[in-house]
Every structure is written in structure tokens, then in C-alpha cells.
C-alpha positions in Angstrom: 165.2 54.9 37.5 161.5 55.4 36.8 159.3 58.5 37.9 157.6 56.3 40.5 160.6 54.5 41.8 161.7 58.0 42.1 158.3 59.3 44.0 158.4 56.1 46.4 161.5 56.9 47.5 161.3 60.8 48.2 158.0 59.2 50.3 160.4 56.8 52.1 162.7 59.6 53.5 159.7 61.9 54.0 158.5 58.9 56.4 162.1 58.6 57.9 162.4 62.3 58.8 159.0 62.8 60.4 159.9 59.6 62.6 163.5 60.8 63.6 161.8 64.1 64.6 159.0 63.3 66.1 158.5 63.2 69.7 155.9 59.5 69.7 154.4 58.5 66.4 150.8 56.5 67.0 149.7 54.1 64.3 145.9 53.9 63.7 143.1 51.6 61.9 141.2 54.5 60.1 139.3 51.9 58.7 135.3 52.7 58.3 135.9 56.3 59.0 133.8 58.8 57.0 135.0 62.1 55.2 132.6 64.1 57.9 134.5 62.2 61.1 137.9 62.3 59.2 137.8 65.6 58.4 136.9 66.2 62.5 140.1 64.3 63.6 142.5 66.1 61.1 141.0 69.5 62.7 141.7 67.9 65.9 145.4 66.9 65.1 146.2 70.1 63.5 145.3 72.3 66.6 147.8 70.1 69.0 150.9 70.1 65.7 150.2 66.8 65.2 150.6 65.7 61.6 148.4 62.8 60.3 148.9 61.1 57.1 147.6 57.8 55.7 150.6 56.0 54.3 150.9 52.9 52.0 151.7 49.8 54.5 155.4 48.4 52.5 156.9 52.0 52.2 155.8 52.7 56.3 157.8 49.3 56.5 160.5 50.2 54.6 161.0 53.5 56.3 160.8 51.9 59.7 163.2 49.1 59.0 165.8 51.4 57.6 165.7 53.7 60.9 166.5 50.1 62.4 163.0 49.9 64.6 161.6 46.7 64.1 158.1 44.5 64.8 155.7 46.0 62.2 155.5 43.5 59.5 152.1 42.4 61.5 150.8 45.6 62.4 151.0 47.7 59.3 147.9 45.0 57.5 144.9 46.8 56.6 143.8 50.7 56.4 146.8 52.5 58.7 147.1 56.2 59.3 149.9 57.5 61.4 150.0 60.7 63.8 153.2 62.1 64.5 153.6 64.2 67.4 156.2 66.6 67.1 155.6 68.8 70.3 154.4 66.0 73.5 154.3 62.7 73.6 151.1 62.3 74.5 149.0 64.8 72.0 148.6 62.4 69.6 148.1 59.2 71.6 145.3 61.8 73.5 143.4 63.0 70.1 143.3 59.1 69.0 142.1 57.4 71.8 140.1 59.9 72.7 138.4 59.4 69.5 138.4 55.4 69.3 136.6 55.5 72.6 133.7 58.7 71.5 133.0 57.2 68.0 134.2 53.7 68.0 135.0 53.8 64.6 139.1 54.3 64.7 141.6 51.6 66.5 145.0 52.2 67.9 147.7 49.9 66.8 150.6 50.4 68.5 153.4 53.4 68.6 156.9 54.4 68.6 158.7 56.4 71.4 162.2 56.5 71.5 163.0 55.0 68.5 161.0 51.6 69.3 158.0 50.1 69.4 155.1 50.1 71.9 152.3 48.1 72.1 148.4 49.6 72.2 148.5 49.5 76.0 151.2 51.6 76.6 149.4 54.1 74.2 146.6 53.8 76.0 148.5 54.7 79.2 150.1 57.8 77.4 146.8 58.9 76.4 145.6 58.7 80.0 148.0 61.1 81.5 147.4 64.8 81.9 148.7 67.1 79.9 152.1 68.5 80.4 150.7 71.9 81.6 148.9 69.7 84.1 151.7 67.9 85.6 153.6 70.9 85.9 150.5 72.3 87.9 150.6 69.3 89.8 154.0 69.1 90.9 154.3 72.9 91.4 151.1 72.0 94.2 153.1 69.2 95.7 156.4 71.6 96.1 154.2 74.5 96.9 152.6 72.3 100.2 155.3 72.4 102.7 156.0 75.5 102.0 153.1 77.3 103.0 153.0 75.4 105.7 156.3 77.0 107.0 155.0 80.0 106.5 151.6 79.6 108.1 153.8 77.7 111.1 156.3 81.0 110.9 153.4 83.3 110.4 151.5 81.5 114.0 155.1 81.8 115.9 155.3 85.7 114.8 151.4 87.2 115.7 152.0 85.0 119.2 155.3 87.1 120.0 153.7 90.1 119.2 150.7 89.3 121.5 153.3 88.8 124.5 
């Protein structure tokens, strides 16, 4: 087998790996991105553990059809750069549209979560929600509401039996 048989292959279960692992996977036109912005994003990724490569388009492909997930043959055309996000599911689709929309220069494809494809809009609705630290902030607000009210109801019944 030749060297870069060999090197393709080693890419192709690199690929494989970091999408069984990861958590969503965003696919991204990088195309007309300078080194300046680029360099800006990668900083960006790297703070939230995402991990963005740039990819050849047949061995993405490949390593998506061999993990059985299918629909890519139109989307991976052109200049595409994946983020995988290993820790939420919505750092990477964040850091990306967040980015398409300040510099209008990158364009979200699509993703993967749960081991299939979604389409730009439903990345676009990941990227929308809060963060995780958020929700949990948000929920603990909503749980946290009737109970202080007990206690400000208990709290009223107590003071007006000590006043009689």
C-alpha cells in the first residue's frame, strides 16, 4: 500500500473518532476568510474545546458514510471546515454563527447531532439558545419561585401570630 494511501486512511479514522466523540459537529464554508479573521475564530474555538479543522471534502465523505450518517454528498462542495464540539452542543454552532452573522464572511452548512444530519436551521436554533450555565440559572429561578413564596406566605402567617 502506498505512503499516501496509508496517510488518507489514518486521516479517515481521525475524522471517524472525533465524530463518534463529539457531542454536535457544525460544518462551515470558510471560504473568503483571511489568515487575520481565521486566526480570530481558531482562538475563539479553542477557548470553548472546540476543535476546528479544514478537511479534504471525499475523505469527510468517506468517514461520514462509514459511521453510516448519510446526506453529504451535496454539502461537502467547496471550501469546508468542520468544528467539533466535544463538551456542549451548542459551543460550536454559537462561535460559528456568531461569526457568520459579525463578519459575513463564514456560512454554516449544516451539522450532526446524534449521529445524523441537521440542516442550517436547526444550527441556527442551537446557536440561539443560552448557554448551559444559563439554563441551569433559569430553571433553578423557575423551581426557586414557589418556593419563596411559601416562605414569604409562612413568614406573613408567623409575624401575624406573634402580633396576637
Amino acid at each position: 500500500m502506498s505512503v499516501i494511501r496509508e496517510q488518507k486512511e489514518a486521516v479517515v479514522e481521525e475524522i471517524k473518532d472525533k465524530v463518534s466523540r463529539a457531542k454536535a459537529v457544525v460544518f462551515i464554508n470558510y471560504q473568503g476568510i483571511n489568515v487575520a479573521d481565521d486566526t480570530a475564530l481558531r482562538a475563539k474555538f479553542r477557548a470553548s474545546n472546540v476543535e476546528y479543522h479544514v478537511y479534504k471534502n471525499r475523505l469527510l465523505l468517506r468517514a461520514l458514510n462509514d459511521l453510516g450518517i448519510e446526506g453529504f454528498e451535496d454539502v461537502l462542495q467547496g471550501t469546508t471546515s468542520v468544528a467539533f464540539d466535544f463538551d456542549e452542543e451548542t459551543n460550536a454552532a454559537r462561535i460559528a454563527y456568531e461569526y457568520e452573522k459579525d463578519n459575513n464572511v463564514l456560512q454554516l452548512k449544516c451539522g450532526i447531532m446524534n449521529n445524523a444530519k441537521v440542516e442550517k436551521d436547526y444550527v441556527v436554533k442551537l446557536a440561539k439558545l443560552p448557554t448551559k450555565p444559563a439554563l441551569i440559572g433559569q430553571l433553578l429561578s423557575v423551581l426557586n419561585g414557589p418556593i419563596r413564596g411559601l416562605a414569604v406566605a409562612l413568614n406573613a402567617i408567623a409575624e401575624k401570630n406573634q402580633e396576637n
